[in-house]
N, CA, C and O atoms as a GROMACS GRO file, in nm:
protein
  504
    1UNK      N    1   5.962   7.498   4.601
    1UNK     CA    2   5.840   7.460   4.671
    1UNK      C    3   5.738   7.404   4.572
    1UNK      O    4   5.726   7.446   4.457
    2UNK      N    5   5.660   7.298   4.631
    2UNK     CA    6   5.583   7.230   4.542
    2UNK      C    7   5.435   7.282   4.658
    2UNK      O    8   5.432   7.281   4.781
    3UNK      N    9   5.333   7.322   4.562
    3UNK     CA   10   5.164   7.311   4.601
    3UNK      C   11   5.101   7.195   4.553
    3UNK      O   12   5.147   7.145   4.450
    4UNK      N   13   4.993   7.138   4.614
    4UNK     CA   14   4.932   7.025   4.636
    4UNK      C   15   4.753   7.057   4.621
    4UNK      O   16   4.699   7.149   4.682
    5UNK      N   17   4.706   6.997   4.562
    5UNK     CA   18   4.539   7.114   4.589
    5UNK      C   19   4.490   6.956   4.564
    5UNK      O   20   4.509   6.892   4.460
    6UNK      N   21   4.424   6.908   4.682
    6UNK     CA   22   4.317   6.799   4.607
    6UNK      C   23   4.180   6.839   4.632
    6UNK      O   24   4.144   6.911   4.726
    7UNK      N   25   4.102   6.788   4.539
    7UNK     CA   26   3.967   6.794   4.490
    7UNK      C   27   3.912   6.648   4.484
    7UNK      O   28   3.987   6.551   4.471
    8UNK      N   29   3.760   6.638   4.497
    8UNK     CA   30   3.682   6.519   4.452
    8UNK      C   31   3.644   6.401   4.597
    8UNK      O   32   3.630   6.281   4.623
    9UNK      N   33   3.641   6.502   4.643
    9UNK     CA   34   3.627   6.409   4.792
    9UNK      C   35   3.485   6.418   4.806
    9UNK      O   36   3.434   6.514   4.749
   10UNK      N   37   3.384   6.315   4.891
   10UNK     CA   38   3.261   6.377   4.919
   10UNK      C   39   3.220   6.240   4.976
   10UNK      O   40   3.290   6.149   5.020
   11UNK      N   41   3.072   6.252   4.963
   11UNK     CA   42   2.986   6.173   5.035
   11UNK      C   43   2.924   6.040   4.952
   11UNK      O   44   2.847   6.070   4.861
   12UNK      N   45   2.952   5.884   4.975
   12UNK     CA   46   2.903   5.787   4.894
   12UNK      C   47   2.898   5.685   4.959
   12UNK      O   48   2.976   5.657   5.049
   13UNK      N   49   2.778   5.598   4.910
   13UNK     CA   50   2.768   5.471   4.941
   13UNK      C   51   2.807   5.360   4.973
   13UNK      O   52   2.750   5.378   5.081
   14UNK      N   53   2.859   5.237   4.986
   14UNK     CA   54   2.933   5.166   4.994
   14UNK      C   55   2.901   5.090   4.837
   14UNK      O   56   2.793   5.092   4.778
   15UNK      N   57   3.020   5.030   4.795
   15UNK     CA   58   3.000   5.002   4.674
   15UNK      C   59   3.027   5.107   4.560
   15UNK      O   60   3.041   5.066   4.445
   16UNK      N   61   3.034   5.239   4.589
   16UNK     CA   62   3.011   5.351   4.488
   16UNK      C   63   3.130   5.366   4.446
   16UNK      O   64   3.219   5.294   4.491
   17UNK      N   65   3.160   5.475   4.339
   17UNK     CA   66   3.276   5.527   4.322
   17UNK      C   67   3.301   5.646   4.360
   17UNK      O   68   3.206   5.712   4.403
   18UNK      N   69   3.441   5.707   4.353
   18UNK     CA   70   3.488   5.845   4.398
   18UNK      C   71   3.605   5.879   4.291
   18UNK      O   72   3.690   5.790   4.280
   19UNK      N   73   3.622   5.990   4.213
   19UNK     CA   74   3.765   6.054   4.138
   19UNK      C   75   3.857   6.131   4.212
   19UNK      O   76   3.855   6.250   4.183
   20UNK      N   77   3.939   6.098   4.301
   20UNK     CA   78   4.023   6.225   4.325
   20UNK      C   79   4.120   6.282   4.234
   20UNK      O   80   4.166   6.221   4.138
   21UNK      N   81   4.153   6.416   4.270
   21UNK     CA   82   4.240   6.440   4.201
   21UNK      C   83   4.310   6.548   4.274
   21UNK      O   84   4.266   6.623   4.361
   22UNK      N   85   4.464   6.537   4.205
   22UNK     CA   86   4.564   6.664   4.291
   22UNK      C   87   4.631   6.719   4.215
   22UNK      O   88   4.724   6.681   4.144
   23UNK      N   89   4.564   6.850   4.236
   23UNK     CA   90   4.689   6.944   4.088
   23UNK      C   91   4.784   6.973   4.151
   23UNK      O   92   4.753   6.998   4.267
   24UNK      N   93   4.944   6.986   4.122
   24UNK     CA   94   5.043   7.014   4.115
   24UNK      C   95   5.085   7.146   4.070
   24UNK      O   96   5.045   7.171   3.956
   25UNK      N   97   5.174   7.268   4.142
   25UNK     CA   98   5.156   7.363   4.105
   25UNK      C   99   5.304   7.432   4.195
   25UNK      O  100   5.340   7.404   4.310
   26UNK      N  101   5.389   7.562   4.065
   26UNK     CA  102   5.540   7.597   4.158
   26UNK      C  103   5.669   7.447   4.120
   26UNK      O  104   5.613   7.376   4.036
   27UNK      N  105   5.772   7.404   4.147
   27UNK     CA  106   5.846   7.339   4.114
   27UNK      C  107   5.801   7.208   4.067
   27UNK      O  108   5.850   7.116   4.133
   28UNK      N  109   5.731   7.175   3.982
   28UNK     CA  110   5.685   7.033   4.012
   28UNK      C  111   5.766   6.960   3.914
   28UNK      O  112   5.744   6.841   3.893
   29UNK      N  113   5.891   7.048   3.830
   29UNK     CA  114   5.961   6.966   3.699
   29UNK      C  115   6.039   6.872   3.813
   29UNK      O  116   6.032   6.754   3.780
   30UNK      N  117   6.110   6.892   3.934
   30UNK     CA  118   6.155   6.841   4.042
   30UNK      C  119   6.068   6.703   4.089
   30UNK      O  120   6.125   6.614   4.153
   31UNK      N  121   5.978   6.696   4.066
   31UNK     CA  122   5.916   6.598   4.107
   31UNK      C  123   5.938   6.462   4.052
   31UNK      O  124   5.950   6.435   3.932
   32UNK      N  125   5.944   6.348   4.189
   32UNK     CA  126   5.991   6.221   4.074
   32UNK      C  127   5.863   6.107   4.160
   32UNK      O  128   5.847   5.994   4.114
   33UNK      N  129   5.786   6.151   4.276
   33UNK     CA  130   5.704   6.053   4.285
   33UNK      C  131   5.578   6.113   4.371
   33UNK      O  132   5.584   6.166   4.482
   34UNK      N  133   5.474   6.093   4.299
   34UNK     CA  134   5.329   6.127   4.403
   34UNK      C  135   5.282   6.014   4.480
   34UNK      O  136   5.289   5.898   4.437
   35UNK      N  137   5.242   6.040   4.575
   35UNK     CA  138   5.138   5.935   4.629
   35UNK      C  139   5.012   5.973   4.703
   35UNK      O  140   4.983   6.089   4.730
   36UNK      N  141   4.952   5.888   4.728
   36UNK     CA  142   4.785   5.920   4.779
   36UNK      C  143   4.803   5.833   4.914
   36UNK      O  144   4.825   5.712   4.918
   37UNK      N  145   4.787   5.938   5.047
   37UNK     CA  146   4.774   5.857   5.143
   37UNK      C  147   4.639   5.924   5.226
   37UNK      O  148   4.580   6.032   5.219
   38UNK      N  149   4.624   5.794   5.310
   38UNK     CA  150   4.474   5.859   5.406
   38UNK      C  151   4.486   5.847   5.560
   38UNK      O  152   4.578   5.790   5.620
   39UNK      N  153   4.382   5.907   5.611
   39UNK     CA  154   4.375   5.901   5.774
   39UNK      C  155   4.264   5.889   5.829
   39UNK      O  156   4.199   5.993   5.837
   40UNK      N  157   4.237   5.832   5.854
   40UNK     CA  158   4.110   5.791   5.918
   40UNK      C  159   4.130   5.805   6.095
   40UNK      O  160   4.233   5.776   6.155
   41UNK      N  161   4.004   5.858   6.158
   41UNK     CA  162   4.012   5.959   6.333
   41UNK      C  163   4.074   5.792   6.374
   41UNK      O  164   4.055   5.673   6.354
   42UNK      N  165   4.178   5.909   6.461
   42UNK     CA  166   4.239   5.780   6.575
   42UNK      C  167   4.342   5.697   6.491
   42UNK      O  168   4.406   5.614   6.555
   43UNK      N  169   4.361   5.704   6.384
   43UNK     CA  170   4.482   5.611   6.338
   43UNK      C  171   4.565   5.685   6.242
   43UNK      O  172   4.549   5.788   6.176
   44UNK      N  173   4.636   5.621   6.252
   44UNK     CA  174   4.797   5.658   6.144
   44UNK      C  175   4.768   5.690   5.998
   44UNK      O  176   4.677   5.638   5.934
   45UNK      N  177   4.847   5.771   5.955
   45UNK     CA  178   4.828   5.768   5.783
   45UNK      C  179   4.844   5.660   5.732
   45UNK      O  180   4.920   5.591   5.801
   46UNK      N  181   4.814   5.617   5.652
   46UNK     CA  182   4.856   5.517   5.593
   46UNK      C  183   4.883   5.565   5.412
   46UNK      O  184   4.840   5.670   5.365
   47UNK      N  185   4.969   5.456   5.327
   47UNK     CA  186   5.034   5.413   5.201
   47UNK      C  187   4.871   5.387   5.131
   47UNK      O  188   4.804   5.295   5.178
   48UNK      N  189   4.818   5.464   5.028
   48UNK     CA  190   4.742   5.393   4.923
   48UNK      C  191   4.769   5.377   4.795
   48UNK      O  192   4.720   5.286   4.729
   49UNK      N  193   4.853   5.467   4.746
   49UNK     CA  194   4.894   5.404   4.638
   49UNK      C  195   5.000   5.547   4.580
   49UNK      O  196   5.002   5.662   4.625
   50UNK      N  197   5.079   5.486   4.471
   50UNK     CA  198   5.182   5.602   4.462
   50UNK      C  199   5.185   5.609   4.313
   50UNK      O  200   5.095   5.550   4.253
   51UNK      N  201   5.275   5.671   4.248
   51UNK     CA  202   5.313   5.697   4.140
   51UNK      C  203   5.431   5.744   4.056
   51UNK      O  204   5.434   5.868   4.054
   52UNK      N  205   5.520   5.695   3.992
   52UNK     CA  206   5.658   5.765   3.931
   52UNK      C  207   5.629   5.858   3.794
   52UNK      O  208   5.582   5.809   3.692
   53UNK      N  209   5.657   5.971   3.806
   53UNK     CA  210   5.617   6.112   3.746
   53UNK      C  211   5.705   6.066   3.588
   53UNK      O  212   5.668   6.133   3.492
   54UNK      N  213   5.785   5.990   3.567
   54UNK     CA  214   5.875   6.014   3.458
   54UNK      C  215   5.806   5.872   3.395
   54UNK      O  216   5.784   5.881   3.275
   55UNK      N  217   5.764   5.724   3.467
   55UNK     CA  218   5.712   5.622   3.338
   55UNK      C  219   5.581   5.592   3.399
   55UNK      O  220   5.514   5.508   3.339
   56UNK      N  221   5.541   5.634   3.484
   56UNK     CA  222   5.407   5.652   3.562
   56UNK      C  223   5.405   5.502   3.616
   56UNK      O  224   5.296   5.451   3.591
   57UNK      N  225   5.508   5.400   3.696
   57UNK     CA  226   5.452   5.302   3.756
   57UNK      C  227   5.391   5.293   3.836
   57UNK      O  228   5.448   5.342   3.934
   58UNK      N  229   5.234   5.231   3.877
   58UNK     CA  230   5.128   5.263   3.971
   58UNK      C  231   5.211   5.119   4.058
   58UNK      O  232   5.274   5.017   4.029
   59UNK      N  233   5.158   5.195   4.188
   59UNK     CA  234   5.227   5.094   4.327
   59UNK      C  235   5.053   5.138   4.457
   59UNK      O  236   5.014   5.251   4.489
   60UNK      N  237   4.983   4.985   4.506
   60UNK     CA  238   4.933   4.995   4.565
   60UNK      C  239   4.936   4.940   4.705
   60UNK      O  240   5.004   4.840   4.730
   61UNK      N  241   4.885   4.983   4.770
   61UNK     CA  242   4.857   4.910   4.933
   61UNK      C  243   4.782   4.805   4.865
   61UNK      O  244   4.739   4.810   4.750
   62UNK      N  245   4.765   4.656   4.994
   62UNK     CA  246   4.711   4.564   4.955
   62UNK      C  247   4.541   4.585   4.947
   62UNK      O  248   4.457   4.544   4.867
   63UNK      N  249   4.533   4.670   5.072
   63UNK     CA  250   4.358   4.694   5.088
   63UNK      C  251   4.306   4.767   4.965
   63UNK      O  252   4.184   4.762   4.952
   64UNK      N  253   4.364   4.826   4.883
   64UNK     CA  254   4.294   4.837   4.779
   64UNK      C  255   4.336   4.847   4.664
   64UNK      O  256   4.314   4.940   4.586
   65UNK      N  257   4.422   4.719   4.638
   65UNK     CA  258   4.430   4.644   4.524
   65UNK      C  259   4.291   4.583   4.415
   65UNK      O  260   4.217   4.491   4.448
   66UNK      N  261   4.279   4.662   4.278
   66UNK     CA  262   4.188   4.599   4.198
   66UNK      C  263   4.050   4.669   4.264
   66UNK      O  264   3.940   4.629   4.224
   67UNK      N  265   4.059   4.776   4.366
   67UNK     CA  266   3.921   4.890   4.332
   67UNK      C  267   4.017   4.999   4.357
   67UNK      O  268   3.969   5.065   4.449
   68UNK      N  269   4.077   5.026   4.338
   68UNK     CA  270   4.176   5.172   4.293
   68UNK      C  271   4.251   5.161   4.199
   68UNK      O  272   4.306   5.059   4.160
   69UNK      N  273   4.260   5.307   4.140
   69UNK     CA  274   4.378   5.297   4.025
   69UNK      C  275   4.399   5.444   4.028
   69UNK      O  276   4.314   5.534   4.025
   70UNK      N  277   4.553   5.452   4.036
   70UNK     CA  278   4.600   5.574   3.999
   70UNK      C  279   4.685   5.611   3.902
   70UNK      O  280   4.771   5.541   3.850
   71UNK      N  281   4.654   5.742   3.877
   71UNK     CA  282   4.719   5.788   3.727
   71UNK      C  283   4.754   5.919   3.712
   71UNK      O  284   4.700   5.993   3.793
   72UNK      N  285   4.820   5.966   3.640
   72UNK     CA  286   4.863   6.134   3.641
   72UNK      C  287   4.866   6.135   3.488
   72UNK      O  288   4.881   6.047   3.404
   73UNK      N  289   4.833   6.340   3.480
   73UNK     CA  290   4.870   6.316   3.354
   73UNK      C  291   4.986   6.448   3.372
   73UNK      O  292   4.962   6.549   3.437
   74UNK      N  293   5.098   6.424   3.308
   74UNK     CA  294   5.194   6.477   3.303
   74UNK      C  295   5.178   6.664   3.263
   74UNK      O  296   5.218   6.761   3.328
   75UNK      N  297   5.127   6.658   3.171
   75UNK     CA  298   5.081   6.789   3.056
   75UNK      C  299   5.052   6.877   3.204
   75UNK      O  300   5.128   6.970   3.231
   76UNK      N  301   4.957   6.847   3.283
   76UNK     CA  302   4.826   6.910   3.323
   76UNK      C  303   4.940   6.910   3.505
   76UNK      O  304   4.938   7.011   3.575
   77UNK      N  305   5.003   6.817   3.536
   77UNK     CA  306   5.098   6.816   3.626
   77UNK      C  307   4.941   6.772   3.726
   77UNK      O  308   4.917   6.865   3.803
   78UNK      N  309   4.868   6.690   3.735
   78UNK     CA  310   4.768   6.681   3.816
   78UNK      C  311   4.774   6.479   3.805
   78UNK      O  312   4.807   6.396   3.720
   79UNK      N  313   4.727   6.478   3.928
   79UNK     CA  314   4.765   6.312   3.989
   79UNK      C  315   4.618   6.275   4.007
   79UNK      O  316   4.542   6.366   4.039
   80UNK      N  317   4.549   6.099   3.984
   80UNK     CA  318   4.402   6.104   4.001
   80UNK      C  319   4.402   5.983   4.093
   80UNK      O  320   4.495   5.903   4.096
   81UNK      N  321   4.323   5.976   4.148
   81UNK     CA  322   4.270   5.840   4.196
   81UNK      C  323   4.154   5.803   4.184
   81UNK      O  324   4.063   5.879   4.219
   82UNK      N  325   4.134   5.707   4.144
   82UNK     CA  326   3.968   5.638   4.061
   82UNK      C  327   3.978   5.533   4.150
   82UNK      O  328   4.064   5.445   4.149
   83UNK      N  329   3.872   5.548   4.239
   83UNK     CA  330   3.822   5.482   4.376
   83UNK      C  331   3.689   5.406   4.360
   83UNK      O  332   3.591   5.476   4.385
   84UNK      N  333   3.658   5.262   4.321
   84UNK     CA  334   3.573   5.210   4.295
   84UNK      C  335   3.569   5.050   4.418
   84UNK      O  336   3.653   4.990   4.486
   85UNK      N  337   3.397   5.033   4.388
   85UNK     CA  338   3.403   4.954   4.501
   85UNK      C  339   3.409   4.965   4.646
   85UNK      O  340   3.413   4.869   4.723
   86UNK      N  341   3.410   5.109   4.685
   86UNK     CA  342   3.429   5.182   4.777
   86UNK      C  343   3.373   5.126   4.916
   86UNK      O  344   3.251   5.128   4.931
   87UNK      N  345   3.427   5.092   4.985
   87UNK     CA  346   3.375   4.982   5.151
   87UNK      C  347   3.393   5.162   5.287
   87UNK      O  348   3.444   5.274   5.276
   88UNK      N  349   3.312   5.085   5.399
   88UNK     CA  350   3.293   5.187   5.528
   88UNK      C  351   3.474   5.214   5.577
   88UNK      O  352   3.522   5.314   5.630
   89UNK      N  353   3.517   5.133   5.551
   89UNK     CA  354   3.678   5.142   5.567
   89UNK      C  355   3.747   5.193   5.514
   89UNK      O  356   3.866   5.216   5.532
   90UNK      N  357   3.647   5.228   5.407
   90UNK     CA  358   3.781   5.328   5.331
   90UNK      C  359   3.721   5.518   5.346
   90UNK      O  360   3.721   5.597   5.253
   91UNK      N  361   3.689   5.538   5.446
   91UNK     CA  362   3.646   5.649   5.526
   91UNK      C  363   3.750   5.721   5.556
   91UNK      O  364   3.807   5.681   5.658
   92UNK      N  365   3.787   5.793   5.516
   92UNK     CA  366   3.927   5.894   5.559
   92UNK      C  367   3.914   6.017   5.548
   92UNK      O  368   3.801   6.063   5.531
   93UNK      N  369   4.032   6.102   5.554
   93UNK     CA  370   4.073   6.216   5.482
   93UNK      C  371   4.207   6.127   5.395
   93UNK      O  372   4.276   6.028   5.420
   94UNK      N  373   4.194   6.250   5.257
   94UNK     CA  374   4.301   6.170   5.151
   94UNK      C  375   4.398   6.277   5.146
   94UNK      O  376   4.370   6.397   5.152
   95UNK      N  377   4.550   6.212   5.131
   95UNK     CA  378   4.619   6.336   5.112
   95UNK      C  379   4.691   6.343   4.996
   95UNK      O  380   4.787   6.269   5.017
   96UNK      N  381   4.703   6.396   4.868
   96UNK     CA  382   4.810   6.410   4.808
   96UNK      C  383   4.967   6.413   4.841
   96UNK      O  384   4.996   6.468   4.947
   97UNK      N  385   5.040   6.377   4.789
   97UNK     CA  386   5.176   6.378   4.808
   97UNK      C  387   5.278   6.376   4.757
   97UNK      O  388   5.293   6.261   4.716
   98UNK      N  389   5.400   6.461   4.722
   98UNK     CA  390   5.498   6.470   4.615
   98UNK      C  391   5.669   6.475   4.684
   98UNK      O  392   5.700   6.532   4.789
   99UNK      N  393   5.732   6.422   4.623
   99UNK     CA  394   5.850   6.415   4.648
   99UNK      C  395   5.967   6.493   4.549
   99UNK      O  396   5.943   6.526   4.433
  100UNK      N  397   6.054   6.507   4.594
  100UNK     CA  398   6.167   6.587   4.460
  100UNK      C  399   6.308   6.482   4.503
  100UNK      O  400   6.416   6.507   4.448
  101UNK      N  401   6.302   6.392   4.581
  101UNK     CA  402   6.419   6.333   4.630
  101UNK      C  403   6.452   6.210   4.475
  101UNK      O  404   6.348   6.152   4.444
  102UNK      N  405   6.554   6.177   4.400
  102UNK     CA  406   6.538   6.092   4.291
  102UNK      C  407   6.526   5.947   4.362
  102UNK      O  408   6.620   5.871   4.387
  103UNK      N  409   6.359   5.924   4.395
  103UNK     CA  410   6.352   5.806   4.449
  103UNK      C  411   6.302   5.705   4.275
  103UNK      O  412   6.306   5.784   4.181
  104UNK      N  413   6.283   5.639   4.255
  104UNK     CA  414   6.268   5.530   4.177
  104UNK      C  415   6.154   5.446   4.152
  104UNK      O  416   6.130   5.397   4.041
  105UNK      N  417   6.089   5.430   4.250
  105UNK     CA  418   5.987   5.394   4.276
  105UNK      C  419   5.899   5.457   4.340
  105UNK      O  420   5.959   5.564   4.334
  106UNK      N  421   5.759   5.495   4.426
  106UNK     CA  422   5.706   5.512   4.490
  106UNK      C  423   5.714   5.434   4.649
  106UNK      O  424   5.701   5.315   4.677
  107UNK      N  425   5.741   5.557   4.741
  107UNK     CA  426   5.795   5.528   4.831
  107UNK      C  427   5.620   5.483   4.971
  107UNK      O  428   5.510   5.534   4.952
  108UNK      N  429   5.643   5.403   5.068
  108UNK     CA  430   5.518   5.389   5.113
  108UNK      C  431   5.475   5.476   5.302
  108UNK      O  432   5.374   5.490   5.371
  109UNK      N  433   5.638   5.515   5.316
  109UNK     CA  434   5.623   5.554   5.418
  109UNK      C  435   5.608   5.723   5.398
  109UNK      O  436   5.656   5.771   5.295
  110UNK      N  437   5.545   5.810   5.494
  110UNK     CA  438   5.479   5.911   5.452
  110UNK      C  439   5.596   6.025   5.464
  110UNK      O  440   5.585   6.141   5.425
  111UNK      N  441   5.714   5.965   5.530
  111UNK     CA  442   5.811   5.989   5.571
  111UNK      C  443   5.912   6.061   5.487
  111UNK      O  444   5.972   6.162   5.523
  112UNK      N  445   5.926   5.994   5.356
  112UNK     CA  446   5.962   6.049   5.199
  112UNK      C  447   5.897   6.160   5.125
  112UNK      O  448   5.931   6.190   5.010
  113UNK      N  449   5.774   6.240   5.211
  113UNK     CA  450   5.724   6.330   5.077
  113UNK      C  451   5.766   6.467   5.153
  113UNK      O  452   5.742   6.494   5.270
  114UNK      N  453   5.796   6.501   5.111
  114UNK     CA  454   5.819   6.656   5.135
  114UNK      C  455   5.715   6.746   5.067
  114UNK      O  456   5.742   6.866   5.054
  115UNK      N  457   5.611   6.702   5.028
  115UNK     CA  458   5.514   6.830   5.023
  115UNK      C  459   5.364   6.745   5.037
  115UNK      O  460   5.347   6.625   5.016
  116UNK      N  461   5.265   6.842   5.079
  116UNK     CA  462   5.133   6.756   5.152
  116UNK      C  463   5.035   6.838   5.089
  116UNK      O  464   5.052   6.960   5.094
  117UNK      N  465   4.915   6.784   5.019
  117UNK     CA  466   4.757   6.928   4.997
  117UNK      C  467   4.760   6.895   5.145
  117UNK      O  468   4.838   6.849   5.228
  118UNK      N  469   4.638   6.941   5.138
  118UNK     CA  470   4.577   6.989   5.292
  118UNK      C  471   4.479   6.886   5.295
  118UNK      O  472   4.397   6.898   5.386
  119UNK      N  473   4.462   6.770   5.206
  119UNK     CA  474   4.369   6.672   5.234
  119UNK      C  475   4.206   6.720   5.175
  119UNK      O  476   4.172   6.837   5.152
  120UNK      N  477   4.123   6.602   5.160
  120UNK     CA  478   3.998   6.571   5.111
  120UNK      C  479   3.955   6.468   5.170
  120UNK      O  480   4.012   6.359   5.172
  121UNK      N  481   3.784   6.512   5.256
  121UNK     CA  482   3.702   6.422   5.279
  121UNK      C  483   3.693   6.291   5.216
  121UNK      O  484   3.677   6.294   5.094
  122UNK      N  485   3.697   6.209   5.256
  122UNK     CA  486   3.607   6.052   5.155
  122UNK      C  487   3.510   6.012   5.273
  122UNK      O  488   3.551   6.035   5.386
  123UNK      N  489   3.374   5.951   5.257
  123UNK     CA  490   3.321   5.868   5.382
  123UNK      C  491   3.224   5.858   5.268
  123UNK      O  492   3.166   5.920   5.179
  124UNK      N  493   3.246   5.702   5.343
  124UNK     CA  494   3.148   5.574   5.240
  124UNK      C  495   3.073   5.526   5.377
  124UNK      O  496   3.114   5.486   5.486
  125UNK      N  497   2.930   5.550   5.313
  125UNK     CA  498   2.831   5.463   5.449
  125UNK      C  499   2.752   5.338   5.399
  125UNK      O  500   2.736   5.291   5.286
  126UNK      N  501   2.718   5.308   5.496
  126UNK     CA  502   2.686   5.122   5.482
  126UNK      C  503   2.530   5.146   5.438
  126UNK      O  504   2.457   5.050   5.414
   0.00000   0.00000   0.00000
């Protein structure tokens, strides 16, 4: 079993920035890919961006290409997302996400993770 804990969610501007982050905690040597997905009321999760635990290739959705970046640091077993540029659309709950399946890449459907945090606020107002 893998635990999921994200932190760094809150209240900001449009334009602002946000750090998330998700510590990893319990089997996580198993782990071969994180990703960060969100939900916003009334719609589907969606893919924001992922990560491979062994050469760290970052993989994003198009909507936020070049104001996100994600990164992990291995040591600490904790995954980040540095959320800049921040628009009313990108209003969600965020979820951490980890896989143990030997996928290769970062996978986009939510369908592949077998373990979930419990999510973090984001809401950016105009």
């Amino acid at each position: 079993q893998v635990q999921l804990v994200e932190s760094g969610g809150g209240l900001v501007q449009a334009g602002g920035s946000l750090r998330l982050s998700c510590a990893a905690s319990g089997r996580t040597a198993s782990s071969t890919i994180m990703g960060w997905f969100r939900q916003a009321p009334g719609k589907e999760r969606e893919f924001v961006a992922g990560i491979t635990w062994s050469v760290g290739s970052p993989y994003y959705a198009d909507s936020v290409k070049g104001r996100f970046s994600i990164s992990r640091d291995n040591a600490k077993r904790t995954m980040f997302l540095q959320m800049s540029s921040l628009k009313p659309e990108d209003t969600a709950v965020y979820y951490c996400a980890s896989s143990n399946v030997m996928y290769y890449r970062p996978r986009t459907s939510a369908s592949a993770y077998e373990y979930w945090g419990q999510g973090t606020q984001v809401t950016v107002s105009s």
